[in-house]
ROGU-369528 format. One record per residue (C-alpha): x, y, z; residue in three letters. Coordinates in steps of 0.001 Angstrom, whole numbers, plus 500000, padded with zeros to 6 digits. Last residue first. Layout:
// ROGU-369528
XYZALA;...
END
This chain:
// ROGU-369528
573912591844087060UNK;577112593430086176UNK;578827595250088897UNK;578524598904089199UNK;581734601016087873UNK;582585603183091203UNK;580993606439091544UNK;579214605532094909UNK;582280603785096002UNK;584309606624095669UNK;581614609024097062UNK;581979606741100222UNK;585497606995100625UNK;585631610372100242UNK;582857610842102756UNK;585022608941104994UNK;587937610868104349UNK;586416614036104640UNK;585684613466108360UNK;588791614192109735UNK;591127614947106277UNK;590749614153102634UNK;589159617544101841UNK;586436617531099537UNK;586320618104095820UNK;583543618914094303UNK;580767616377092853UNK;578999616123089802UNK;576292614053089701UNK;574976612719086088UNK;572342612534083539UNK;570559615614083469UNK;567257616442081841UNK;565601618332085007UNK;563558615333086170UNK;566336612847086003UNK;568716615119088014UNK;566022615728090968UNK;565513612064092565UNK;569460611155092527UNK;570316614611093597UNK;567371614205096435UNK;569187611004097556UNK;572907612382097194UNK;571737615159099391UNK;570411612747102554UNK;573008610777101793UNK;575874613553102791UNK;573794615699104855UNK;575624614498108130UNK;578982614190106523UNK;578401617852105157UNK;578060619465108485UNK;580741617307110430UNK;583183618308106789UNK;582394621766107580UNK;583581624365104612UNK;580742627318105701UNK;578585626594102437UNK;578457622515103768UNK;576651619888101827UNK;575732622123099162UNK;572636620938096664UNK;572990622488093506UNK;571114622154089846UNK;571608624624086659UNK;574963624546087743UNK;577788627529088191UNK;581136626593090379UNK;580894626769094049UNK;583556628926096302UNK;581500629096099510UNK;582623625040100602UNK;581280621778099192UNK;579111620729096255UNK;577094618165094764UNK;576568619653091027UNK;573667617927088704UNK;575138617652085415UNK;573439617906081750UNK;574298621301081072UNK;578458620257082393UNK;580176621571085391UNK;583660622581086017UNK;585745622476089017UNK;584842618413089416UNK;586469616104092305UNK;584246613357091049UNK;581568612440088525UNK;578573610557089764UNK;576297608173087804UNK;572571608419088903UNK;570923605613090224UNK;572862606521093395UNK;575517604383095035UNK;576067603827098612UNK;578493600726096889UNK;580545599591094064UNK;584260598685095841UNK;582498596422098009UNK;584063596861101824UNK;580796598139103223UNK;580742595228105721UNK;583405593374107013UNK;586184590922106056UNK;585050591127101801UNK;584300588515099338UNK;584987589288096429UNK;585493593104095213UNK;587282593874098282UNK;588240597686098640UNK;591997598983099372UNK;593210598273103147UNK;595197601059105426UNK;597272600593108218UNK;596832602339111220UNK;599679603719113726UNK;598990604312117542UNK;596663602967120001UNK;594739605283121120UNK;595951608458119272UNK;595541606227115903UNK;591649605871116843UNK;590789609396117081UNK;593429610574113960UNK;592001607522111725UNK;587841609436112481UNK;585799608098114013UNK;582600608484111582UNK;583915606426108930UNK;586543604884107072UNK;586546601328106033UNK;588706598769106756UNK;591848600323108716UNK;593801597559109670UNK;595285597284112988UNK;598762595556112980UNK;599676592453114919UNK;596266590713113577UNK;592730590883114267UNK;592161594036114749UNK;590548595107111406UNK;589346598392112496UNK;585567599160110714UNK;584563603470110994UNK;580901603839111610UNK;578426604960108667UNK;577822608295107459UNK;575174610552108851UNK;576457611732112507UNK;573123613279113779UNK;570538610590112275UNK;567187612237111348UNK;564281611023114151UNK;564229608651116288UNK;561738606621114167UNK;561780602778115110UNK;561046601293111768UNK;558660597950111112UNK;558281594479109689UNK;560389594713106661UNK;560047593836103233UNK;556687595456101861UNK;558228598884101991UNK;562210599363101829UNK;564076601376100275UNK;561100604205100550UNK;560403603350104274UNK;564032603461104969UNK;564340607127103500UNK;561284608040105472UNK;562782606981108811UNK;565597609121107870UNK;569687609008107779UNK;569216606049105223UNK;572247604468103340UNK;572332605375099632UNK;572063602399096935UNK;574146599277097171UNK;571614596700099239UNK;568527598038099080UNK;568719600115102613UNK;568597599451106603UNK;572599600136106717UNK;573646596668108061UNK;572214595530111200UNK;572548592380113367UNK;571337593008117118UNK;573075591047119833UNK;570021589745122196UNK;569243591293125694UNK;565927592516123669UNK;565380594917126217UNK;568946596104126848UNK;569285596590122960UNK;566282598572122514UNK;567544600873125090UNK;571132601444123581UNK;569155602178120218UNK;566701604501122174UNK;570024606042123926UNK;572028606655120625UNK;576058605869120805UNK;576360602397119553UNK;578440599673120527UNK;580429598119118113UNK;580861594374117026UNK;582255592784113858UNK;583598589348113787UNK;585446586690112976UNK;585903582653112217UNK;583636583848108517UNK;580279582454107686UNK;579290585377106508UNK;579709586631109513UNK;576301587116110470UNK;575760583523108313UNK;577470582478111105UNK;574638582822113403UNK;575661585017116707UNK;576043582200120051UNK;579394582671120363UNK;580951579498121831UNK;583882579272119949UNK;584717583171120899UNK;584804584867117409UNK;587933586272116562UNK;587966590226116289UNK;586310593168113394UNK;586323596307115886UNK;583249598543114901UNK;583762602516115940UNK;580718604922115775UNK;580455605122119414UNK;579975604087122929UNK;582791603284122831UNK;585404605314122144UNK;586954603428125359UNK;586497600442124099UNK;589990601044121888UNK;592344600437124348UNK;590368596582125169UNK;590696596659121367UNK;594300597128121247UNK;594925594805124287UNK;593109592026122513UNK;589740591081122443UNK;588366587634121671UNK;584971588048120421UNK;581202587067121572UNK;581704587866125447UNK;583302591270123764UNK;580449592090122716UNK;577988591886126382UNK;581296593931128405UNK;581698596746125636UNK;578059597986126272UNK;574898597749124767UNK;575285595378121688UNK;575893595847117580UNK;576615593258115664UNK;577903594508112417UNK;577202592282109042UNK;579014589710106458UNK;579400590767102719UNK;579698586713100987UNK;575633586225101332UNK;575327589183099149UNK;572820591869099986UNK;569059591341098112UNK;568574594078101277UNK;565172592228102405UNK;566486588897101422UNK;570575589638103521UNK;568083591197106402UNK;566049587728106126UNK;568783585328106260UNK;569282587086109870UNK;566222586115110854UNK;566715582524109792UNK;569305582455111717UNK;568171583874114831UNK;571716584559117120UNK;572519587816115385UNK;568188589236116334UNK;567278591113113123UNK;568091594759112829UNK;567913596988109718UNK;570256600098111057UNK;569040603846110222UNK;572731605522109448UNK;575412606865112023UNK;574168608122115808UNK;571602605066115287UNK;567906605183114108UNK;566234601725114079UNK;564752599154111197UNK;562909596138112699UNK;562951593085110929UNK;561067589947112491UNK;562525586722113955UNK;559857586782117065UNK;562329588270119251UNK;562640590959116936UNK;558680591985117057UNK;558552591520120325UNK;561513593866120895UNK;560460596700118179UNK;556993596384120301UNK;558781596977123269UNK;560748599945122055UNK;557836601773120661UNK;555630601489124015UNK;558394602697126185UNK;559211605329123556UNK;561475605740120427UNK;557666605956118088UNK;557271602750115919UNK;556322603624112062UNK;554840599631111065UNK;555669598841107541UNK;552841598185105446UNK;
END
């Protein structure tokens, strides 16, 4: 049984023991619930990539207290020194590893870089101060399906694999932070998320943009399959079919036998931060009312939007053969 920690004194320092001691811990962030194992345990680390059946090749986030502990691990430059000051936030900078960084490579995937961000949530801040350790954590899921906004969604993914949760309750931002490729003259935009390419580009100017890795990919959530429901999903729909669950956006919403709306008013913050949470009960409802697929609206491709673009893309991307 996985272990529900509360976010207090007493929660924190058994999620600390229990890392210390190689163990999982799952934790509430300002993005998704993270599945933490201490970066510079091996062996723990191995065990996020078992508990998520991840691949080896799709390398983590560490994720420490403040901008001075990370970038003692990386080499920053003078865009990411610009950067730091979103932090804390939902930003991860992908930068060359300092020779003498202590994280396991298989963090990296065995890659000569990177990814660090510091989050903005003050029981994950404190849990990093008292395990003084850089925390590994991908989206605390089955590797592929929906990240977790919940404790209860991570329980679900996840029973009889990890050691325990720390339950801060539902996440506030709900999608995943944005990944900036910084290690060359030109910042690379890796994956979209919840700073948005307008933030970042009035820091340090113009970003350019990467299409998904199907191989083996610079930084996490970079597969072009991923966040994906059982259910297939349909995108940028107008009409919907008998047999089609409808994920929709904004007051003008075509008829369905089934609707969840991630935002009646139009608010891409609003739907961002129901965005799994809605794809999960989609995925759990459709089946039981005789329908076979998610059909989803369009939603703008600006702020916000184009992270939960980018994720519905990847959710309704072909899966990969097993």
């Amino acid at each position: 049984m996985i272990e529900i920690l509360s976010p207090t004194v007493a929660g924190i320092a058994r999620a600390r023991t229990l890392l210390l001691a190689g163990e999982l811990v799952a934790f509430g962030t300002e993005t998704v619930y993270g599945l933490g194992a201490d970066a510079t345990h091996a062996e723990a680390v191995a065990r996020i990539f078992a508990a998520k059946d991840r691949p080896r090749f799709n390398p983590l986030i560490c994720h420490y207290p403040d901008a001075e502990l990370a970038f003692a691990h990386v080499r920053p430059n003078s865009m990411a020194q610009s950067l730091a000051s979103l932090w804390p936030g939902p930003l991860s900078m992908v930068l060359p590893r300092r020779p003498d960084c202590p994280v396991a490579p298989l963090t990296g995937a065995g890659l000569d870089t990177l990814a660090v961000r510091v989050p903005a949530h003050e029981t994950t801040e404190a849990l990093l101060r008292a395990t003084a350790r850089p925390i590994a954590a991908p989206s605390a899921n089955r590797s592929g399906r929906v990240s977790p906004t919940t404790a209860a969604h991570v329980v679900e993914d996840l029973q009889g694999r990890i050691a325990a949760v720390l339950d801060s309750g539902p996440c506030a931002l709900g999608v995943e932070s944005t990944v900036l490729d910084l290690t060359g003259p030109q910042p690379v935009l890796l994956r979209p998320g919840g700073i948005t390419l307008e933030a970042i580009e009035a820091v340090i100017g113009a970003v350019a943009h990467e299409m998904p890795e199907t191989s083996r990919p610079r930084s996490p959530g970079r597969l072009a399959s991923h966040y994906a429901p059982q259910t297939p999903v349909r995108l940028n729909v107008t009409n919907v079919a008998d047999t089609e669950a409808l994920l929709a956006f904004g007051p003008e919403v075509p008829e369905a036998r089934l609707t969840v709306n991630l935002s009646e008013r139009g608010d891409l913050l609003e739907a961002a931060a129901r965005l799994f949470q809605e794809l999960r009960w989609l995925d759990a409802e459709a089946p039981r009312h005789g329908m076979v697929r998610i059909a989803v609206m369009p939603i703008p491709r600006t702020e916000l939007g184009l992270a939960i673009n980018d994720r519905l893309q990847r959710a309704a991307a072909p899966r990969p053969r097993s």
